[in-house]
C-alpha positions in Angstrom: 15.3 80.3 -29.6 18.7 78.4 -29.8 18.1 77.4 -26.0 15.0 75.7 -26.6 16.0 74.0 -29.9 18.9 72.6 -28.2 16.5 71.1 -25.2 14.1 69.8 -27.5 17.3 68.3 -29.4 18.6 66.7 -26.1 15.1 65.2 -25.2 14.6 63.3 -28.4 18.2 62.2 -28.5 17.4 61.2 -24.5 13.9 59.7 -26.2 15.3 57.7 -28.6 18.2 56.3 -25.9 15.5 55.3 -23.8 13.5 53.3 -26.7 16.2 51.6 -27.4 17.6 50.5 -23.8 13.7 49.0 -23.2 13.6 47.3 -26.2 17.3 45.7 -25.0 15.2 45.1 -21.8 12.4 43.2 -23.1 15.1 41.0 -24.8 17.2 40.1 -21.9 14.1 40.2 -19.5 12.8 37.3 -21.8 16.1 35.4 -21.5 16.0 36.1 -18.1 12.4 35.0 -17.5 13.2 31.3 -19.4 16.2 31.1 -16.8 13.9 31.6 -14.0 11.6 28.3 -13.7 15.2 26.0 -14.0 16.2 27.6 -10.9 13.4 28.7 -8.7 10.7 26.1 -8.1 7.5 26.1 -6.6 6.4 23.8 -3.7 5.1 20.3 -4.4 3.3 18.5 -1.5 2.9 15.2 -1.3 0.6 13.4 -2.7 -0.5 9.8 -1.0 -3.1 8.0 -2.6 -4.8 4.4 -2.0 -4.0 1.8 -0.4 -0.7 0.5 1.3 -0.3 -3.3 0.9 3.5 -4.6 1.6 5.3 -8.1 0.5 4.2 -8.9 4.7 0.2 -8.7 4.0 0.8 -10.2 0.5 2.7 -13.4 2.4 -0.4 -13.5 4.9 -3.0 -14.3 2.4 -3.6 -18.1 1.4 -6.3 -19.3 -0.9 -9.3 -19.8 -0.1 -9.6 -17.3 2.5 -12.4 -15.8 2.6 -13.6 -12.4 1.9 -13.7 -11.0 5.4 -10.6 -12.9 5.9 -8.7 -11.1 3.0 -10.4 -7.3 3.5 -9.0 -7.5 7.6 -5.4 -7.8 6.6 -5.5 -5.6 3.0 -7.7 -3.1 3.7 -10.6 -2.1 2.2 -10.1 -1.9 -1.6 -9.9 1.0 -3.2 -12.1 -0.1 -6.1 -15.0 -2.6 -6.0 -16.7 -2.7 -9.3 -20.5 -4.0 -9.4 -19.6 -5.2 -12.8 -17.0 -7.8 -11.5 -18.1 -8.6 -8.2 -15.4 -11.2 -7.8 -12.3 -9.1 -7.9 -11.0 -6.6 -5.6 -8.1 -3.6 -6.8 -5.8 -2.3 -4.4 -3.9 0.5 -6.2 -1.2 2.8 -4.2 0.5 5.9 -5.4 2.7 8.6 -4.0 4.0 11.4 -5.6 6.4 13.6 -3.8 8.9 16.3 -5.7 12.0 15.5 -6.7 11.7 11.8 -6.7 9.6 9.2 -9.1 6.8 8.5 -8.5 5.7 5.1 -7.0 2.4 3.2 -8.0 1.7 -0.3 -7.5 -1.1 -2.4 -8.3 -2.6 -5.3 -6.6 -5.7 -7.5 -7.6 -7.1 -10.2 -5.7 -9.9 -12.8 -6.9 -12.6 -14.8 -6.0 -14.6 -17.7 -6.3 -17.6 -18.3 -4.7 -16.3 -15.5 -1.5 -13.2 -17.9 -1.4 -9.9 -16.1 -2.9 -9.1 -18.1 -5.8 -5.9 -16.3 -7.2 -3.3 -12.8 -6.8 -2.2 -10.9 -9.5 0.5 -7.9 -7.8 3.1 -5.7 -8.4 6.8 -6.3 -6.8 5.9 -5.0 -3.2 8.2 -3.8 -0.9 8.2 -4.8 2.7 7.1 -2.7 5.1 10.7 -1.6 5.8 11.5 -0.4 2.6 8.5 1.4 2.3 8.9 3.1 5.3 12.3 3.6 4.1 11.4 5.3 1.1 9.4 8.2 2.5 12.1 9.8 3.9 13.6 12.6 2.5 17.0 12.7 1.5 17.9 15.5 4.1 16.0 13.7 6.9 18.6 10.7 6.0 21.8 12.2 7.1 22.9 11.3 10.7 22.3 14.5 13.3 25.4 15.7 14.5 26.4 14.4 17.8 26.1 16.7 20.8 29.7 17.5 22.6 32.2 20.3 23.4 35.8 19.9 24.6 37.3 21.0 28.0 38.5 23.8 26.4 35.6 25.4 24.9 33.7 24.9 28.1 36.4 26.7 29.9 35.5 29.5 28.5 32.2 29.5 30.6 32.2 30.0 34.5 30.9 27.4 36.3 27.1 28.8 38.3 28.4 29.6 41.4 26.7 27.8 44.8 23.9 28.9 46.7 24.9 31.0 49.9 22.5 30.3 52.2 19.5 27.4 52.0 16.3 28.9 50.6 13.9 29.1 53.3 11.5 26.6 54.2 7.7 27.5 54.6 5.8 25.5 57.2 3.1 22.8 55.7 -0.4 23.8 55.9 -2.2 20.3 57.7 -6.0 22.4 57.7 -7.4 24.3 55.6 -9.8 26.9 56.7 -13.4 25.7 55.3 -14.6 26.7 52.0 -18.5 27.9 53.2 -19.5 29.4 56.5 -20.6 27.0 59.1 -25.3 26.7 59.3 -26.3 28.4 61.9 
C-alpha cells in the first residue's frame, strides 16, 4: 500500500510539473511566434503592371500628332474610356519586395484625333528605369577571374601526347542507300 501511494504521489507531483512547464510554453511559444514574421519572410514576386513610357517617348510626341501617330510610339493605353473618348491613360506600376513601389501616370489628350495637350508624371529615361530593376545584389561588380603563379604551381601542368592519334582514311563513296532495279 505505501508503494503505490508513493507512485501515485510522484505522478501527480510529475502531473502538476508538467501543467506548469506547458503553460510556460504557450507563453514563450507566443513570444516566440510574434518574433518570427520580423525575421523570416515570405517570397514576394514581382509585380509589373501597365505600361512603360520613359522621358524619351514623352520628348517624341508633338502636338498635333495624330492618334495613330501617338499610339506607335506609347503603346497602346492601358485605359480607354468610351465616356471620354478624347483622352488616353498610360498608368505603370511595379512592385517588387523590399523596395517602394513605383507608379507613374501619364494622360494624353485630344482634339478632333489631333493631340491637343500631356498631363505626366516625372519619367525617368529609359536608363534609369532600366537602372532601377536591378536588384541590389545583381549591382555589385563580379569578382574578377585570376590566380597567382603560386597557387597554380600547385597543379601539374597535362603532360604531352606521346604519340599522334591515328589518322583514319576519308571515305570519298559511299556504298548506295537501296539495292540497284534489276
Amino acid at each position: 500500500m505505501t508503494h503505490s501511494f508513493f507512485v501515485r504521489r510522484v505522478s501527480a507531483v510529475l502531473g502538476l510539473a508538467s501543467a506548469a512547464l506547458a503553460l510556460a510554453a504557450c507563453s514563450s511559444l507566443d513570444k516566440l511566434s510574434l518574433a518570427v514574421p520580423t525575421v523570416v519572410t515570405p517570397y514576394s514576386m514581382d509585380i509589373v503592371q501597365g505600361n512603360v513610357v520613359t522621358s524619351e517617348q514623352l520628348a517624341a510626341l508633338q502636338l498635333g500628332m495624330p492618334r495613330a501617330q501617338v499610339q506607335s510610339i506609347l503603346g497602346t493605353p492601358l485605359l480607354v474610356s468610351a465616356f471620354h473618348a478624347q483622352r488616353w491613360d498610360y498608368t505603370f506600376t511595379l512592385k517588387r519586395q523590399g523596395v517602394a513601389p513605383q507608379e507613374r501616370h501619364v494622360t494624353v489628350f485630344f482634339k478632333d484625333d489631333r493631340l491637343e495637350r500631356i498631363e505626366a508624371d516625372p519619367l525617368p529615361s529609359e536608363a534609369e528605369f532600366v537602372g532601377s530593376l536591378r536588384k541590389p545584389k545583381d549591382m555589385a561588380a563580379p569578382k574578377p577571374l585570376e590566380a597567382s603563379d603560386a597557387a597554380l604551381s600547385k597543379y601539374p601542368a597535362p603532360a604531352a601526347p606521346s604519340a599522334p592519334a591515328a589518322v583514319l582514311p576519308s571515305v570519298s563513296a559511299y556504298p548506295p542507300l537501296e539495292p540497284a532495279p534489276k
